[in-house]
C-alpha positions, 0 to 999 in steps of 0.5 A: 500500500505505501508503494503506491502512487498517491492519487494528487501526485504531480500537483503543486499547491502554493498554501499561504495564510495561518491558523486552521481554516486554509492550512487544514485543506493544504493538509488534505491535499498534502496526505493524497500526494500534493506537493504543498509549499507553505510560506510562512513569515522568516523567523515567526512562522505560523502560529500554529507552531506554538499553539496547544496546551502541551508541548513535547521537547519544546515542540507544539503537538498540533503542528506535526498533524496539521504541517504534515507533508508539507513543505515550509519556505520562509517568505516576507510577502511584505517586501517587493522581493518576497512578492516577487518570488511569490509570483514565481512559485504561483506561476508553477503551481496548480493550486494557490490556497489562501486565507487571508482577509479578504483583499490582502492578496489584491493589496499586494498586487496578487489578485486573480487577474493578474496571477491568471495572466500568466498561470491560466490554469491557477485554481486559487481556494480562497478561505475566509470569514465571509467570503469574498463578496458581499458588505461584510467581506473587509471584516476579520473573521474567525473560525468562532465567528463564522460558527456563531453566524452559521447557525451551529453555536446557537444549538450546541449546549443544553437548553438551560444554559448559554450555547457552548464550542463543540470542543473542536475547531469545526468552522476552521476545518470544515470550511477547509473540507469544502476548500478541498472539495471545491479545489477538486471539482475546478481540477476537473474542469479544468481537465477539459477547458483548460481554465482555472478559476476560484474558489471562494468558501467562507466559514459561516456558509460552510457551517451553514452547509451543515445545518439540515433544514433549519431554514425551512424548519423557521420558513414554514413552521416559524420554529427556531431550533433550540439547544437540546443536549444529548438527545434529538427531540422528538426521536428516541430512545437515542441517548447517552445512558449510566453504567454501573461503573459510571461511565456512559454508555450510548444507546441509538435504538430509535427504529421500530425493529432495533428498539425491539432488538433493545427491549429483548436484550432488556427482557422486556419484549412487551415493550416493544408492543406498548402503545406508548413506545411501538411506534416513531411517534409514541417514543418521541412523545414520551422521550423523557420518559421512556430513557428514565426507563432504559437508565434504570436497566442500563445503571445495573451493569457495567459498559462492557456487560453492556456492549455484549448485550448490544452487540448479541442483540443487535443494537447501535451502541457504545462508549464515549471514545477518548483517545485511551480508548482509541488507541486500545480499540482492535477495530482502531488497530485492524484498520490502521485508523492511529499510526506512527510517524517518526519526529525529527524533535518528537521520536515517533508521533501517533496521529490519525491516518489518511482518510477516505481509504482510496483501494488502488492509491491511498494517501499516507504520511511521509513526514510531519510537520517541517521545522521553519523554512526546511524547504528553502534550499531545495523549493527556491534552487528547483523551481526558482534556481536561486543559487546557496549564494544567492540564498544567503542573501535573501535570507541576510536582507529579511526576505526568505 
């Protein structure tokens, strides 16, 4: 498998900007065998580099997973010769990604009309807060934001309290899917034009992307979607239930055969007869009700006693993964879903494997994250044939 051809091999990708949103889609790219090359500040480098709550031999534990595969070149765009240079690589790429403000890139005479001029078949992903259009396009706009605006923070939470994160980066990174997505779809028309184009993605209308039909739920039904914890309204049971041990256990026994599949494992077949629990619409109706039930069977045994049930009878359920159980799980290991890369600085780092699984050319990782700037020989002597005197230079005048 890892001899393989990666399917985006022959590709470059020129990948500016910071942070999540924009980088994540570099690092999609990069796992299918994209040639990505970051540029990045001289001497700062992305702020991802320093970011997390732990570090190990001084190193950020998110940078390794987030770099991954990519190839880091230090640049100052803010210097005419930094530009310059830029243009160069742009010139021979497939792809530029950014994630700038909106009109950063024309500010520094880098719009798409101009890059196109001498790359027509540039695909330039643009990632921002609010996209590249409309009155609020010139405003700063992070991944919290764009969430906020998208509709997920209002029903993320319980219903008593004040609506919360769901605990990840979700608007930086899925915006940086449909980044990727949108990237692949203009690769393949410009297989038969021969044209490039943009591709314009914001944070909020990606988390929008999500939202279900929550539009027309308040068009014509007037009803605002509401924070309602672990549960979905209306369809149960489908819920998170104690053990013995006081771990939770989930549940999801919502349709009619499997939730008399549960009521066996229970010993109580009957139920599945009850009028008031038979159908979709009796459960919904007596939600509450009918996890109380199921809490008092489920808080007698243990989550391993649980599971055992549940699987004899059929029935969709499990623990709350954290990563200690990840990393102990064998369908985990049989499927290779965490490997292990070596780290220059770490040893060797566990991560999660590329995915989708592709049969004939599956991604995979080479190497994580680059140290700052790893690439300038190799990147600048190939593509722009800057000489190691040369190099020097730039990097004595604050330009690489």
């Amino acid at each position: 498998m890892a001899d393989k051809k990666r399917p985006l091999e022959g590709l470059r990708v020129v990948e500016m900007g910071a942070f999540i949103a924009g980088p994540f889609c570099g690092q999609l790219l990069a796992d299918f065998g994209a040639e990505v090359i970051k540029i990045e500040p001289p001497g700062k480098g992305d702020p991802m580099r320093q970011w997390g709550r732990h570090r190990h031999n001084g190193k950020s534990l998110w940078w390794p997973v987030l770099a991954r595969n990519k190839k880091s070149v230090t640049l100052n765009l803010k210097s005419e010769k930094g530009r310059q240079m830029a243009k160069e690589l742009i010139d021979s790429a497939d792809f530029l990604l950014e994630n700038f403000r909106a009109g950063m890139l024309e500010k520094w005479g880098m719009d798409y009309e101009t890059l196109k001029a001498t790359n027509p078949g540039l695909i330039m992903i643009r990632v921002s807060g609010y996209g590249q259009t409309g009155p609020y396009k010139d405003k700063p706009g992070f991944g919290s934001i764009g969430e906020a605006m998208g509709g997920i923070r209002y029903i993320t939470g319980y219903p008593d309290r004040p609506p919360t994160r769901i605990g990840i980066s979700i608007g930086d990174s899925l915006t940086s899917v449909f980044g990727a997505i949108g990237g692949l779809v203009a690769l393949h028309e410009r297989s038969k034009t021969g044209k490039g184009q943009v591709v314009d993605i914001s944070i909020y209308e990606a988390v929008l992307s999500l939202m279900e039909s929550l539009i027309p739920e308040y068009q014509f039904a007037g009803e605002i979607r509401e924070r309602t914890g672990s549960i979905l309204p209306n369809v149960a049971p489908s819920n998170i239930y104690p053990s013995s041990t006081g771990s939770f256990f989930l549940i999801a026994a919502n349709a009619d055969n499997i939730f008399g599949r549960l009521c066996k494992a229970m010993e109580r077949p009957e139920l599945a007869e009850d009028p008031r629990y038979a159908t979709h619409n009796a459960r919904g109706e007596r939600q509450e009700e009918l996890d109380e039930l199921i809490a008092q069977w489920t808080v007698k045994f243990t989550t391993d006693e649980l599971q055992k049930m549940m699987d004899e009878h059929g029935v969709p359920a499990g623990l709350i993964y954290t990563p200690r159980e990840m990393l102990a799980d064998p369908h985990f290991k049989a499927r290779n879903t965490i490997i292990e890369v070596a780290d220059k600085a770490m040893g060797n780092i566990k991560m999660q494997n590329v995915f989708p699984y592709l049969s004939e050319t599956p991604g995979g990782v080479a190497w994580t994250g680059p140290e700052l700037g790893e690439h300038n020989r190799q990147v600048y002597g190939d593509i722009l044939n800057i000489d190691a005197a040369q190099l020097e230079e730039l990097q004595s005048g604050g330009v690489i």
